[in-house]
C-alpha positions in Angstrom: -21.8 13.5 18.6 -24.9 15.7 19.9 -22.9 18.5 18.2 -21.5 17.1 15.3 -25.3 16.2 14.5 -26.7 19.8 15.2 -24.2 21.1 13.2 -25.4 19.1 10.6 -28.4 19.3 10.9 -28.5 23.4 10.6 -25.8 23.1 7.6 -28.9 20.8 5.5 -31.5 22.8 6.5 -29.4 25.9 5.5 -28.6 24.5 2.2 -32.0 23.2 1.7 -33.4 26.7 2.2 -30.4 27.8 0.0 -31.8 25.3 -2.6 -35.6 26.7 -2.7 -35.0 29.8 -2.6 -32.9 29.9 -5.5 -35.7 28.8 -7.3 -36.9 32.0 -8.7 -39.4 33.0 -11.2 -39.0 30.5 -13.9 -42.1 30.7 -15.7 -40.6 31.9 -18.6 -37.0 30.3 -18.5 -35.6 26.9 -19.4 -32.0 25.5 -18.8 -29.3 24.8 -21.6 -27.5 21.9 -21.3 -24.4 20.5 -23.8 -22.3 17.9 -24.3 -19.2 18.7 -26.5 -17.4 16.3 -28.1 -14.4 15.9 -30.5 -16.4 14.6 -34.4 -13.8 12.1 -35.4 -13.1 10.1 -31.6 -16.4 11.1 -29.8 -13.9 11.9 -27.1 -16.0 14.0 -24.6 -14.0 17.8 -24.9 -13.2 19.4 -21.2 -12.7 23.1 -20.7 -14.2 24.4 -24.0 -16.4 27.7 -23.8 -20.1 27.9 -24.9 -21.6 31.4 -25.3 -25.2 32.3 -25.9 -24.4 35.5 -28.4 -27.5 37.5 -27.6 -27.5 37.4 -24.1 -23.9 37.1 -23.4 -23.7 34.6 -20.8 -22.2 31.4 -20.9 -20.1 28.2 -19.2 -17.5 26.0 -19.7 -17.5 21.9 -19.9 -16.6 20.1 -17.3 -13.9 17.0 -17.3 -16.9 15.1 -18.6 -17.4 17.6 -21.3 -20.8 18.9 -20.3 -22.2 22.7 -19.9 -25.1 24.0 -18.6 -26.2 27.3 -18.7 -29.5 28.2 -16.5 -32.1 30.9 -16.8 -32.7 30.9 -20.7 -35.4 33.3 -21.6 -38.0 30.1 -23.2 -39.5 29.7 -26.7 -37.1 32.2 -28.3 -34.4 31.7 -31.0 -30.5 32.2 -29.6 -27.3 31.5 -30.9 -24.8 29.5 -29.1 -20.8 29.7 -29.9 -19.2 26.7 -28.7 -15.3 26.8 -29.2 -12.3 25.4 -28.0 -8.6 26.1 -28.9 -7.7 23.6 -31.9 -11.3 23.1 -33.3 -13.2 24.7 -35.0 -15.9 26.8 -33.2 -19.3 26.1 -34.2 -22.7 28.2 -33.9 -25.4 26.5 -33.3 -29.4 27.6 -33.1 -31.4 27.0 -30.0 -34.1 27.1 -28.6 -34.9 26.0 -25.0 -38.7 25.1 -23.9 -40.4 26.2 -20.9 -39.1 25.0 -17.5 -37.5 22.3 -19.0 -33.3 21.2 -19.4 -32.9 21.6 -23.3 -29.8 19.2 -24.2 -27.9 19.6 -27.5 -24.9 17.2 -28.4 -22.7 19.3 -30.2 -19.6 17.9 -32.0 -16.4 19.7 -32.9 -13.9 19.4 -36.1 -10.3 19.8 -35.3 -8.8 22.7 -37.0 -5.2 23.6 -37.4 -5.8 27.4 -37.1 -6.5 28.0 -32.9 -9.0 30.3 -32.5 -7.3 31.9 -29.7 -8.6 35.2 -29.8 -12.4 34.4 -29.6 -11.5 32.0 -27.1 -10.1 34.4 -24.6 -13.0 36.8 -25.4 -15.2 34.1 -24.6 -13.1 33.3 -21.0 -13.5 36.5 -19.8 -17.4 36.5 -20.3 -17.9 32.6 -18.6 -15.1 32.5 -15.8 -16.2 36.6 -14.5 -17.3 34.6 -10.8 -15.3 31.3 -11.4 -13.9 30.7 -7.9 -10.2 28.9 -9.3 -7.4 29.9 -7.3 -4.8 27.5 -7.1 -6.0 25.5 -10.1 -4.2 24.2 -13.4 -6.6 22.5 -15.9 -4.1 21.0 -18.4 -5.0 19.3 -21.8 -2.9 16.4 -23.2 -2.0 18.6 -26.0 -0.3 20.9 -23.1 1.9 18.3 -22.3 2.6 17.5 -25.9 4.1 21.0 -26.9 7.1 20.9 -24.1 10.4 19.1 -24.5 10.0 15.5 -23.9 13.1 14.4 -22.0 13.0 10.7 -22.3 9.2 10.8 -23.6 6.1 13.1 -22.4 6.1 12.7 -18.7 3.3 14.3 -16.7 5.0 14.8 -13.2 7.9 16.1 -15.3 6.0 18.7 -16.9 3.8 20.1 -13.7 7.6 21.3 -12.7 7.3 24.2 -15.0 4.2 25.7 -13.0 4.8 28.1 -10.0 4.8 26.8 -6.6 5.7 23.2 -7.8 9.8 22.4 -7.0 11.6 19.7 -7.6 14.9 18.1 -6.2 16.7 17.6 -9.7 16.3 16.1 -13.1 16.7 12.6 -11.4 13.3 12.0 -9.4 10.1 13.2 -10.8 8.7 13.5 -7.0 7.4 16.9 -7.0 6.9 19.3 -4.2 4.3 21.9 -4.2 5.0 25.0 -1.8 6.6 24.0 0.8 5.0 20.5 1.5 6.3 17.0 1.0 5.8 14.5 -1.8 3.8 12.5 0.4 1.3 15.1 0.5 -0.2 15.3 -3.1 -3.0 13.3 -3.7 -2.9 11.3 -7.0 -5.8 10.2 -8.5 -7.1 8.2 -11.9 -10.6 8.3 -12.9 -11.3 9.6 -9.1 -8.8 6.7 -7.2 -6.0 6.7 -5.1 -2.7 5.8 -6.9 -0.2 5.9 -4.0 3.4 5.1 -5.9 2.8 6.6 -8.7 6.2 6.4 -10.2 8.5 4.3 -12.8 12.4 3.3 -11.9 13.6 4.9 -8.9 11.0 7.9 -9.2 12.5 9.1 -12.5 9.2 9.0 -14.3 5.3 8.6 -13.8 3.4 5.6 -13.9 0.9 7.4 -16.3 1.1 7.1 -20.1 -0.2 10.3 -21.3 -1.7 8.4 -24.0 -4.1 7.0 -21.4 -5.1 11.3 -20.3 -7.9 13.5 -21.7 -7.3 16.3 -18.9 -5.8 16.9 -15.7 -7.1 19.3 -13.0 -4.3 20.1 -10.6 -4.7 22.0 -8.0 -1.5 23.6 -5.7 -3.6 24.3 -2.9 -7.4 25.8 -1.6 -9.3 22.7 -3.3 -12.8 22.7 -2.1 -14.3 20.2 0.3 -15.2 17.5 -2.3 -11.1 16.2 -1.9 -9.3 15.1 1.1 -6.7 13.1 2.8 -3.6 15.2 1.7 -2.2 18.3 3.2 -0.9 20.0 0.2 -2.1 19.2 -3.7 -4.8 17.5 -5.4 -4.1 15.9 -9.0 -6.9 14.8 -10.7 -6.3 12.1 -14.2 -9.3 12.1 -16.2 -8.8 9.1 -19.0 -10.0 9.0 -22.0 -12.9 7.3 -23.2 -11.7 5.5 -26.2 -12.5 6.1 -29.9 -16.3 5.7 -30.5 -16.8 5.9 -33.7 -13.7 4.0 -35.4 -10.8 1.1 -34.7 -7.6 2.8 -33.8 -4.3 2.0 -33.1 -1.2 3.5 -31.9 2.2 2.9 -31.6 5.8 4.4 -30.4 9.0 4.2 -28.9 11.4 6.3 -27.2 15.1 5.4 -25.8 13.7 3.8 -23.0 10.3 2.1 -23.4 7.7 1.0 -26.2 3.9 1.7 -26.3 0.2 0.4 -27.7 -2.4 1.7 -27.5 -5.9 0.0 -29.3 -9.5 1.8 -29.0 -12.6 1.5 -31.1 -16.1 1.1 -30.5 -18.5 -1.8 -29.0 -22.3 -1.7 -28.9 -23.4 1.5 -27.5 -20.0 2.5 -26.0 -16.2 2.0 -26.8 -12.8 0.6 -25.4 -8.8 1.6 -24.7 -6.1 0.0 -23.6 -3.1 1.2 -23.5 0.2 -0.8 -22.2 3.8 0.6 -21.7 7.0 -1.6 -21.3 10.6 -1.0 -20.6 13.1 -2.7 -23.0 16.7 -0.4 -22.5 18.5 1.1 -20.0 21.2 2.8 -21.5 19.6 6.0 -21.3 19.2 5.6 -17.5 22.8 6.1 -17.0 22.6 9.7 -17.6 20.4 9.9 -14.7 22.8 8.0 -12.6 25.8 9.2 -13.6 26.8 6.2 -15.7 25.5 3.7 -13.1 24.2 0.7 -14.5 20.7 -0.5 -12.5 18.5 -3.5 -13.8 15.1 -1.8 -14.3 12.5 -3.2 -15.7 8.7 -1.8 -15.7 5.8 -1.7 -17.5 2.1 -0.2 -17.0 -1.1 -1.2 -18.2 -4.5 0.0 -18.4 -7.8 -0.2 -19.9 -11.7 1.7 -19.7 -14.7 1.0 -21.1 -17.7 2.7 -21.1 -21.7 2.1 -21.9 -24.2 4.4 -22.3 -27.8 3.1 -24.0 -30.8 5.3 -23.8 -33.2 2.7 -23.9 -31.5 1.3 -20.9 -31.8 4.3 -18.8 -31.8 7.8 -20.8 -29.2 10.0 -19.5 -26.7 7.1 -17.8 -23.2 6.3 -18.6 -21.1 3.3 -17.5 -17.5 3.4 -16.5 -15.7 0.1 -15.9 -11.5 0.9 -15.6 -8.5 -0.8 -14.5 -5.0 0.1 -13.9 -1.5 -1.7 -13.0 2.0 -1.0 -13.2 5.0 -2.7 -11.7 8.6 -2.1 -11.0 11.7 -5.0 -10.5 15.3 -3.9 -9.6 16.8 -7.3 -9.6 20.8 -7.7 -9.5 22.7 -10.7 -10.0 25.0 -9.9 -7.1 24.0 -11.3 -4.3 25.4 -8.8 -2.1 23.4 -5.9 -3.4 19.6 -5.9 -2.6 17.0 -6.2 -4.9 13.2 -4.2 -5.0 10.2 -4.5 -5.9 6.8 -2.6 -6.2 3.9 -2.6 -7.8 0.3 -0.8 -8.3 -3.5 -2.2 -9.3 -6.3 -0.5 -9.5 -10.5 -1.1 -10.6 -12.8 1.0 -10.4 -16.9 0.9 -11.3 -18.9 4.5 -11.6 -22.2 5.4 -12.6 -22.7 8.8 -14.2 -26.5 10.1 -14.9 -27.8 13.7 -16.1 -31.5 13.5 -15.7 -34.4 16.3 -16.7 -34.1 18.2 -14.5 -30.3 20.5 -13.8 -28.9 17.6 -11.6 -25.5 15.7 -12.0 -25.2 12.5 -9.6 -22.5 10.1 -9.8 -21.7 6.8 -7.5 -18.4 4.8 -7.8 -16.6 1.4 -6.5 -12.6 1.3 -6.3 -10.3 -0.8 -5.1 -6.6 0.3 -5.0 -3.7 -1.9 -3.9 0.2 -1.0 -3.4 2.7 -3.8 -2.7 6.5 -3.0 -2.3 9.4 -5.1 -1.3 13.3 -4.5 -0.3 15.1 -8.0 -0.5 18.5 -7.7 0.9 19.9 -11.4 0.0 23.5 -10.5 1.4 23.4 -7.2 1.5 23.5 -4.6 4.7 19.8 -3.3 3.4 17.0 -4.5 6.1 13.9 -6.6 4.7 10.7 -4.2 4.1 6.9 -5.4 2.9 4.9 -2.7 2.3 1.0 -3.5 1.2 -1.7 -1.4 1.2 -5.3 -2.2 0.5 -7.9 0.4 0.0 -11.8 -0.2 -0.9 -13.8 2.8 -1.8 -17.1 3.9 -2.4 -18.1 7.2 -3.4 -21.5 9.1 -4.0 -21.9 12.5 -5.4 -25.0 15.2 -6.2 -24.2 18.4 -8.0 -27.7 20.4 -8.6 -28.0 24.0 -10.4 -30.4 26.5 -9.5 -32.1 29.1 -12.1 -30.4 31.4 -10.4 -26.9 29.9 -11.2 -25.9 29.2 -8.0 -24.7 25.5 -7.3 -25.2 22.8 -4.5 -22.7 19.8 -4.1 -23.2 16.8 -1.3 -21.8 13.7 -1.4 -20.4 10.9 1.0 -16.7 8.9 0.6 -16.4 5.6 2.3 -12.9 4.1 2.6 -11.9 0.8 4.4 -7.8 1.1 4.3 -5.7 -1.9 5.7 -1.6 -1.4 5.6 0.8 -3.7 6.6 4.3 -2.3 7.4 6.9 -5.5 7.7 10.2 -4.0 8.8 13.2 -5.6 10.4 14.6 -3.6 13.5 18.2 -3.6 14.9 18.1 -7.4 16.1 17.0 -8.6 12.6 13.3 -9.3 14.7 10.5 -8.4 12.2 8.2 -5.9 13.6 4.7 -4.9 11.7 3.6 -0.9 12.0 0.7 -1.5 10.1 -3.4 -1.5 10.4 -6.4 -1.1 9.3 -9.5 1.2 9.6 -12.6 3.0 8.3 -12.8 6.6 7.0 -16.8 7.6 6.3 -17.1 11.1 4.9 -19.7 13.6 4.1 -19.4 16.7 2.5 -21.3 19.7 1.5 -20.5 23.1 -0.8 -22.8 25.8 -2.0 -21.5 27.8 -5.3 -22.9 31.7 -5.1 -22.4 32.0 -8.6 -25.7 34.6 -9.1 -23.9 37.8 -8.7 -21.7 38.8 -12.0 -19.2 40.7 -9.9 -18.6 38.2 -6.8 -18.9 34.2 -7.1 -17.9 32.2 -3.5 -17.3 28.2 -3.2 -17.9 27.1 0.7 -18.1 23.8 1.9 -16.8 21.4 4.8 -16.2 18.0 4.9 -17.1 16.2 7.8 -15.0 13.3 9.4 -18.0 10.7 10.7 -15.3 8.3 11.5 -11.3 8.4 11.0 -8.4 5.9 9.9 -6.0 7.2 13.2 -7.4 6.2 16.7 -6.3 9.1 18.3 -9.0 11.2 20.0 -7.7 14.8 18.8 -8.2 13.5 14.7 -10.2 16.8 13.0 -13.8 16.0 12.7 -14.4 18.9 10.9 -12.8 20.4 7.4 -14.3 23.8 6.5 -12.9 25.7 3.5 -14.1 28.5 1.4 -12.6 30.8 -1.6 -13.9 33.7 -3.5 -13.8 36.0 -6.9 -14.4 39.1 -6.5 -14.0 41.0 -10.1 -13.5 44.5 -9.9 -13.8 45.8 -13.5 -14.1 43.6 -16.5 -10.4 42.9 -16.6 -9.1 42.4 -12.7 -9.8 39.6 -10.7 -9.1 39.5 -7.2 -9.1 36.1 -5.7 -8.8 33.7 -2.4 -9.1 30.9 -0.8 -8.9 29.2 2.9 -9.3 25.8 4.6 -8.2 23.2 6.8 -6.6 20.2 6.0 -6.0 16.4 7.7 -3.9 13.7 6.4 -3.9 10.0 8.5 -2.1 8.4 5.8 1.7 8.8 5.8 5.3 7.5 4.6 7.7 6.3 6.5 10.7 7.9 4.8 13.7 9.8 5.3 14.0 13.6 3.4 17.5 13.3 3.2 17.9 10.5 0.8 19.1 11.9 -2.0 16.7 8.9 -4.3 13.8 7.2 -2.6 13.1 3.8 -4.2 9.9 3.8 -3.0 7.8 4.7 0.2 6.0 2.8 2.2 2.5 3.6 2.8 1.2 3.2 6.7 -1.9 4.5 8.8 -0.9 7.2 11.2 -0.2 5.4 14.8 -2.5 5.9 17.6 0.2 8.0 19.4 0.1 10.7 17.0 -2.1 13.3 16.4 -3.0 13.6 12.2 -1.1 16.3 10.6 -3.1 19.3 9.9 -2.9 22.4 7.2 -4.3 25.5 7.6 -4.3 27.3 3.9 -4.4 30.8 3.0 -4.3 32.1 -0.3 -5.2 35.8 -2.2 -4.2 36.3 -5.6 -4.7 38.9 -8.4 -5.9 37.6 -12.1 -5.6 40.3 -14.9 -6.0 40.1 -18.5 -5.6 43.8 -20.1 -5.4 42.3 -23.8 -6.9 39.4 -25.5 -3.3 37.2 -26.0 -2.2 38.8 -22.2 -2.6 37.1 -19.1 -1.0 38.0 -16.0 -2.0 36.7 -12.6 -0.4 36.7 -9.3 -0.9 34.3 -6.2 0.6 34.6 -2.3 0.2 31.9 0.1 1.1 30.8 3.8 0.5 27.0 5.2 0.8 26.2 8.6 1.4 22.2 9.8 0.5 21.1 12.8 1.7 17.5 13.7 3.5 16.7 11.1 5.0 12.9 11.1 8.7 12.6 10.9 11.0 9.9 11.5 12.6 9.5 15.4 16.1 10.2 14.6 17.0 9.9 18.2 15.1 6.3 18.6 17.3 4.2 20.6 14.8 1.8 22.5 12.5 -0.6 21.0 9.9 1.2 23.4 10.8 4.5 21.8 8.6 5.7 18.7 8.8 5.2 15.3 7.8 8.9 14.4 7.6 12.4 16.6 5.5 15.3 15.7 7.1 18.2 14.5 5.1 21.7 13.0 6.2 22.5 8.9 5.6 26.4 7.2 5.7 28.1 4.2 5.0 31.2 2.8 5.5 32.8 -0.8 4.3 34.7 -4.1 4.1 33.2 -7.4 4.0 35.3 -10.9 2.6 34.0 -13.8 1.8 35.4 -17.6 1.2 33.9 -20.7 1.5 35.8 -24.0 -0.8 33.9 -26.9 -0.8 35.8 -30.4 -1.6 32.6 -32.9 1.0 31.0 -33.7 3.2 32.3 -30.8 2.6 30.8 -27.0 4.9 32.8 -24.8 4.8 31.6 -20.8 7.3 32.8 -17.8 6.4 32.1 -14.4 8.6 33.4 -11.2 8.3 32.2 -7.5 9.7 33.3 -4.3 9.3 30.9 -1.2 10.2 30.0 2.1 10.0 26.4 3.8 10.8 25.5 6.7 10.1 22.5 9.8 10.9 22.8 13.2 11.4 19.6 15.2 12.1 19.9 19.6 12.5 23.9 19.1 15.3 23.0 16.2 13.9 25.0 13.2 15.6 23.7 9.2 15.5 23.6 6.1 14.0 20.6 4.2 15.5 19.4 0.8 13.1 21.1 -0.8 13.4 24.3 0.0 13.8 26.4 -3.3 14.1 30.5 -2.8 13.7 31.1 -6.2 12.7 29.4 -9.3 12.6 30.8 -12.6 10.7 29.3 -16.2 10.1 30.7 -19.0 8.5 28.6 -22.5 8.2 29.5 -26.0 6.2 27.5 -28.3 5.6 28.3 -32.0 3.4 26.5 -34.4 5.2 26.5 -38.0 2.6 25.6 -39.9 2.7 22.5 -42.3 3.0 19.8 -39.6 6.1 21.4 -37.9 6.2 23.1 -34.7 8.9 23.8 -31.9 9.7 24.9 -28.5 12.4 26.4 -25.9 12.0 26.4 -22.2 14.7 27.7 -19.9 14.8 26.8 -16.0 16.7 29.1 -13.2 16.4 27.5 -9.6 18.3 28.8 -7.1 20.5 26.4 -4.7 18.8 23.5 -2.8 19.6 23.3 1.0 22.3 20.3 2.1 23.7 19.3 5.0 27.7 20.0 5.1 30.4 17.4 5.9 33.0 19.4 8.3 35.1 16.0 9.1 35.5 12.5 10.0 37.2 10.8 13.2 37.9 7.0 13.7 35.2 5.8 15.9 35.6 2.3 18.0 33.1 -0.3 17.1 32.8 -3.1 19.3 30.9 -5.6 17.2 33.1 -8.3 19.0 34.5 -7.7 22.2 36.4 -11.0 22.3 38.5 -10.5 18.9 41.9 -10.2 18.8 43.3 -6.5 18.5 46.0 -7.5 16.4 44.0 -9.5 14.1 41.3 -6.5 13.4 41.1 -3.0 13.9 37.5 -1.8 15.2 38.3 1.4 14.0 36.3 2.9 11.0 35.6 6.9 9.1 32.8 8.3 10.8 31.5 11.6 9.1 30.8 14.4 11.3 27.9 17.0 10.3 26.9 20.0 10.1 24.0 21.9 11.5 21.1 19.6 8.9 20.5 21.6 5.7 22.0 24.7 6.5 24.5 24.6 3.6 23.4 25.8 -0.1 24.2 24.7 -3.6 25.1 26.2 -6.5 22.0 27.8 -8.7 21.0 25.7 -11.2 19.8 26.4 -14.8 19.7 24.6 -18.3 18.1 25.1 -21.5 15.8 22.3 -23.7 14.7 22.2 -27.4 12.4 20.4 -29.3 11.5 20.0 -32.5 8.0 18.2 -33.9 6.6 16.7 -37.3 3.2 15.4 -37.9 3.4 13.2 -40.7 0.1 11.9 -43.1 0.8 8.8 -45.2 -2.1 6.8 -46.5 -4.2 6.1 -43.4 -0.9 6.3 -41.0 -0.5 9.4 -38.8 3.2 9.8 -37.6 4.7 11.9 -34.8 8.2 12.6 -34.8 9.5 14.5 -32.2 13.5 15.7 -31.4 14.3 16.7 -28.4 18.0 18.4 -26.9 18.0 18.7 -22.8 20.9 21.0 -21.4 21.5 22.4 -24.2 24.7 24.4 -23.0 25.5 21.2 -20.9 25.7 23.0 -17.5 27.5 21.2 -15.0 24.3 21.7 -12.1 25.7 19.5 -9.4 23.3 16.9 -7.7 25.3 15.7 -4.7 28.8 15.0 -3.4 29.5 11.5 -2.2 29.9 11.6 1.3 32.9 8.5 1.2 34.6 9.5 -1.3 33.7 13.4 -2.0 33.2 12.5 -5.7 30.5 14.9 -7.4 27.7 13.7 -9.1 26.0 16.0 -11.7 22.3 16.3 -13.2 21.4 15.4 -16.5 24.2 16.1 -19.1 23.9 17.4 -22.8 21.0 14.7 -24.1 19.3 14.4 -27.4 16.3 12.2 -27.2 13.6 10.9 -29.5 10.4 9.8 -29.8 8.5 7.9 -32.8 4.6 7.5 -32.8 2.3 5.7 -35.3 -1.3 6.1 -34.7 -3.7 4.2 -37.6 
């Protein structure tokens, strides 16, 4: 502890020192400070780009939709551009007073024309220093534009980024280079969401009618997230309509939607709900298996903010819930169950001078159930219960440069009920306290170089083993070398005490259950390196490039070789992976061109036995076209190329003796049965896979009704990509099939 406290202690008085002596002469300079917002919802606008056009400086909103842009030469006339892609761009007069945060509310008009050009010129001037490697910022409308398959799915879409793989056009689980499902972090509104999927992992939880923005980010996230070794995902909701009552309404093959906002004194409302009514389009997942699904979500946000109350505040009050019932009428086939419910509280406030502070109160809970009634399947009750509360400072010097601290509490109780061999139940769960403080400094000052480093600091830990990580450092860079290269890069260690117990090699994982890593295991920890190369030669052209290699130390997996009750659960084994990722977008209004290309390497090595896991994609291939048609219509193409996943052969069977009942007569049963003999695990390869999808979208005006109509075609050239070969009876099972889908929406 001595050291942990000196190290603290010099890291505060660094940053304090950091802190004053960024104040610099600011005698004759003010700070400008906006908040953008959409002019028909009041929805606040994230990502949009504000330049001051004489001085040629300028910042983009946050998720909250604010800017600030320091060091304004006082008491003189400027004129700030503030546009985003889909609105109109405004220019506004300013004028910002003497050592003083000058805030403007500034509203934007949607606009079918896309001011694309002036928003790239605009991009290159604000994000010169941004230090973003590794990090998607995705609108709702992003999601929108690509085919729908069922409906918009968000875990569906982040497939078509670099570096993110997926199993097959079953399971939405993602995998992001080279690391397991369990280790992306999921988040609404800042909490924990740990199933966060619908009906055997085919889609998301989320309603993307609930989203404003999403900040995703594949790897290098800065010290301010934890708990996960390999992604971060981010769900910012919206708000809710402020200024009118609205309603919407739709329906796809699989589920219907509602969605109601509107305003309330000094603040608004949504709530959105979500509820499964047909299956029939779930056979095409499961190759014309029939399974009793039935789901819905639900979720709802209000917010208050009254100057009079206390002048720059906002109130957040949310809650989420979703549940899940596979429930058969034969009693010889087990049933499931799983559910998720979330609140949260948070308190945002902007003040006078450039400081953002936030604090926050969540509670999360996941409960999941296997009911075998008759069946072979073994009784499992999975609940987790996590409490959390947050604080966090962000403060901006004159000089640009940035400060963020901030503390995490979490109190986290699992219970893991599990029958073992002899039916006895046997609970793997417990409970604990994780207490966190963190602290990043943004040199944002110079216009050539901009660097983010922070650590995150461990006080106490959920696992009870000694060797836990107390400390977290992690930094990453920008380092512009003319006006249109970028180089960039990022490092940092990563712990994770919260894991799955699950087996890789299912082919579909109903759910997994949640537990704290035992006492006998160290936590896993990442090591992250990343350099990448961002270039934009031409105003519509983007190209950027990315390499990476992660190292995992202790990583959980299940005791295959547990024969004991004594023996353990889990044994620690070491994961890697290395690759590149390509990436360029081609934007001339109304054309949006993308293709993205990795190559990567995954492997995990277990008692000096290195494999493959499932998810270990060589190459993977996307490329999506999206062209606005004017008039309403608009439509888009994206092709996919993955080459084969890894999969353990079958190389014979043998009759093997089972002697359930020593005393039974020989001639009355034979206690012979098929036993499959393996191969070396993973070491065989499938086919490549690839397939086409279309869509096609009308926005409709009647009266006061807005209605979406959206087609959709997946695999278009019906390509037979196998998914798996059943090991009984060697039948093949293929992915999705030639599928036309649609979608109806009616917003008021």
């Amino acid at each position: 502890m001595p050291k942990k406290t000196t190290f603290l202690s010099i890291l505060l008085l660094t940053l304090f020192f950091l802190c004053h002596s960024g104040k610099i002469s600011a005698q004759d300079y003010g700070t400008l400070r906006g908040y953008v917002t959409d002019s028909t919802s009041s929805e606040a606008l994230a990502f949009c780009s504000a330049v001051i056009k004489e001085l040629m400086i300028g910042a983009t909103t946050d998720v909250r939709g604010y800017f600030m842009i320091p060091s304004v030469p006082a008491n003189k006339n400027f004129t700030l551009i503030v546009s985003y892609v889909g609105y109109r761009s405004k220019r506004i007069n300013v004028r910002i007073s003497k050592d003083k945060v000058t805030q403007f509310n500034i509203e934007l008009s949607s606009s079918s024309i896309e001011m694309q050009t002036i928003d790239r010129i605009e991009k290159r001037l604000i994000e010169k220093n941004v230090t973003d490697i590794s990090l998607q910022r995705i609108a709702i409308r992003d999601l929108e534009s690509l085919p729908k398959g069922v409906e918009t799915d968000v875990f569906r879409s982040i497939k078509y980024l670099p570096g993110v793989q997926s199993t097959g056009d079953v399971s939405a689980q993602y995998y992001v280079r080279g690391g397991a499902s369990n280790q992306n972090l999921v988040m609404i509104d800042g909490i924990t969401i740990y199933n966060p999927f619908h009906a055997l992992g085919l889609f998301s939880v989320i309603d993307p009618d609930m989203i404003n923005n999403i900040e995703f980010y594949k790897g290098g996230f800065s010290a301010e997230y934890g708990g996960r070794l390999s992604s971060v995902m981010q769900i910012n909701t919206k708000d809710g309509n402020k200024n009118s009552f609205g309603a919407k309404a739709s329906g796809s093959l699989l589920s219907g939607k509602l969605l109601l906002e509107g305003p309330i004194p000094d603040g608004s409302f949504i709530i959105t709900g979500r509820k499964s009514y047909s299956n029939d389009i779930i056979k095409k997942f499961l190759n014309d298996q029939t399974i009793p699904l039935d789901f819905y979500d639900f979720s709802f946000k209000l917010n208050y903010s009254n100057p009079d109350f206390i002048q720059g505040s906002k109130f957040l009050i949310n809650g989420f819930s979703s549940a899940d019932n596979i429930l058969h009428n034969d009693p010889r086939i087990e049933d499931y169950k799983w559910s998720n419910n979330v609140f949260g509280f948070k308190w945002f406030q902007v003040g006078d001078s450039p400081l953002f502070y936030d604090l926050g109160i969540s509670v999360s809970d996941f409960h999941g159930q296997v009911m075998p009634k008759l069946s072979s399947a073994r009784a499992t009750d999975n609940q987790v219960d996590d409490v959390g509360l947050q604080m966090n400072f962000t403060y901006m010097f004159d000089s640009k440069d940035e400060i963020a601290l901030g503390f995490h509490i979490k109190q986290i109780k699992t219970d893991l009920y599990l029958e073992n061999s002899k039916g006895i139940p046997v609970n793997l769960g417990s409970q604990a306290a994780n207490i966190v403080f963190y602290a990043k400094y943004k040199l944002m000052q110079l216009d050539f170089f901009g660097l983010d480093a922070g650590v995150r600091t461990n006080l106490t830990t959920l696992s009870r083993n000694p060797q836990a990580s107390l400390l977290e450092p992690r930094a990453s860079f920008t380092l512009q070398v003319i006006p249109e290269i970028k180089f960039k890069g990022a490092v940092g260690i990563y712990q994770q005490e919260m894991i799955t117990v699950s087996d890789e090699n299912e082919v579909i994982n109903i759910f997994e259950p949640w537990i704290i890593s035992p006492p006998y295991l160290t936590p896993s920890k990442a090591v992250h390196y990343i350099l990448g190369l961002d270039t934009e030669p031409f105003n519509n052209i983007n190209f950027t490039v990315e390499s990476y290699y992660k190292k995992v130390n202790n990583l959980p997996l299940l005791n295959e070789s547990k024969i004991l009750p004594t023996d353990p659960d889990f044994v620690a084994g070491t994961g890697e992976s290395y690759g590149v990722e390509f990436f360029t977008r081609i934007s001339p209004s109304p054309i949006n061109f993308t293709a993205s290309y990795t190559y990567a390497y995954a492997y995990k090595e277990l008692n000096g036995l290195l494999y493959y896991p499932r998810y270990d994609i060589r190459q993977t291939f996307n490329t999506a076209l999206e062209i606005d048609l004017g008039k309403g219509w608009s439509t888009s193409a994206v092709w996919t190329y993955n080459s084969g996943l890894p999969f353990t052969q079958l190389i014979g069977y043998y009759d093997k003796y089972y002697f359930q009942d020593i005393f039974a007569s020989w001639d009355q049963l034979d206690p012979r049965a098929p036993y499959t003999i393996l191969s070396i695990q993973n070491l065989g390869r499938l086919p490549d896979y690839h397939r086409l999808d279309l869509t096609l979208s009308k926005k409709l005006k009647i009266d006061t009704y807005t209605i979406d109509l959206d087609f959709s075609i997946i695999n278009v050239y019906n390509r037979k990509n196998i998914f798996y070969f059943k090991r009984d009876t060697g039948e093949r099972v293929n992915m999705l099939p030639f599928l036309p889908t649609a979608t109806v929406k009616v917003s008021l």
